[in-house]
Steps between C-alpha positions, in 0.01 A plus 500: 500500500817400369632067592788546710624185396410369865281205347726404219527124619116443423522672144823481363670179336813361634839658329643168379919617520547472880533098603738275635625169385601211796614157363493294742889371600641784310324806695349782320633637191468858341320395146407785226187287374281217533229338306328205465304517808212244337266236560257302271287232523494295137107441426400097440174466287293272573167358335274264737330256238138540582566897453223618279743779410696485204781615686766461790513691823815579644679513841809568648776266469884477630641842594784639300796725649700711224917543572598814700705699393726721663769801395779653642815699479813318467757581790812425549570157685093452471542127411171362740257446176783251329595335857114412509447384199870297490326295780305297231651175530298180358153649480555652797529863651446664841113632481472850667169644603521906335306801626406770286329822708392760325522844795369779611681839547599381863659207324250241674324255250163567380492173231719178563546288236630123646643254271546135631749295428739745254803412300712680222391349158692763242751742577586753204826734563498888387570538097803656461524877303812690401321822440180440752531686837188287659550338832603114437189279637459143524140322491397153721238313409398263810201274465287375833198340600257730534420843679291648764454900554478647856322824511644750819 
């Protein structure tokens, strides 16, 4: 007998192009991509000195949190990415805390991504073409201090 598609949760992969973006003090924000959704832990090797190995085990050491980076259409009047990141005054900026949900066909979230502490580290404007007919889009790179993921 033919799936009827009725148990498609349990089998199939989540489709990765349906999410929402909410930054904390700004509210959420239509964005055409984002990556850097990482975490690493840098390895420290270590070699105790009565070790008969001739070698070093290793563990886990600090944790590491790449830059985010987000992209979105320009609009007209759109001017909340360069108000955030004009508010870096003397090593200081407002820190926002930014959810990322990935959702289902409902639009409910299946996959949360939670970044702590969040603020705009790079901001690169659209490139500029006399003969291109793309859609102008403009790129944020925020850094934060680290992530947690929230399963629905």
């Amino acid at each position: 007998m033919a799936d009827d598609g009725s148990k498609q949760d349990a089998v199939w992969p989540l489709p990765k192009f349906y999410f929402s973006v909410d930054i904390g003090g700004i509210g959420k924000i239509p964005f055409q991509e984002v990556s850097g959704l990482d975490a690493e832990a840098e390895p420290i090797e270590y070699r105790a000195d009565d070790t008969e190995a001739f070698s070093t085990i290793k563990m886990p050491g600090l944790a590491n949190h790449g830059n985010v980076t987000l992209k979105k259409g320009v609009f007209v009047k759109d001017n909340k990415f360069w108000d955030w990141y004009s508010q870096i005054k003397m090593n200081t900026i407002k820190r926002e805390s930014v959810t990322i949900s990935l959702l289902d066909q409902e639009g409910n979230p299946t996959m949360v991504w939670k970044l702590r502490n969040a603020f705009p580290v790079k901001i690169t404007g659209t490139d500029l073409k006399s003969d291109g007919n793309e859609v102008a889009v403009e790129t944020l790179e925020i850094a934060h201090e680290g992530v947690t993921i929230e399963n629905a």
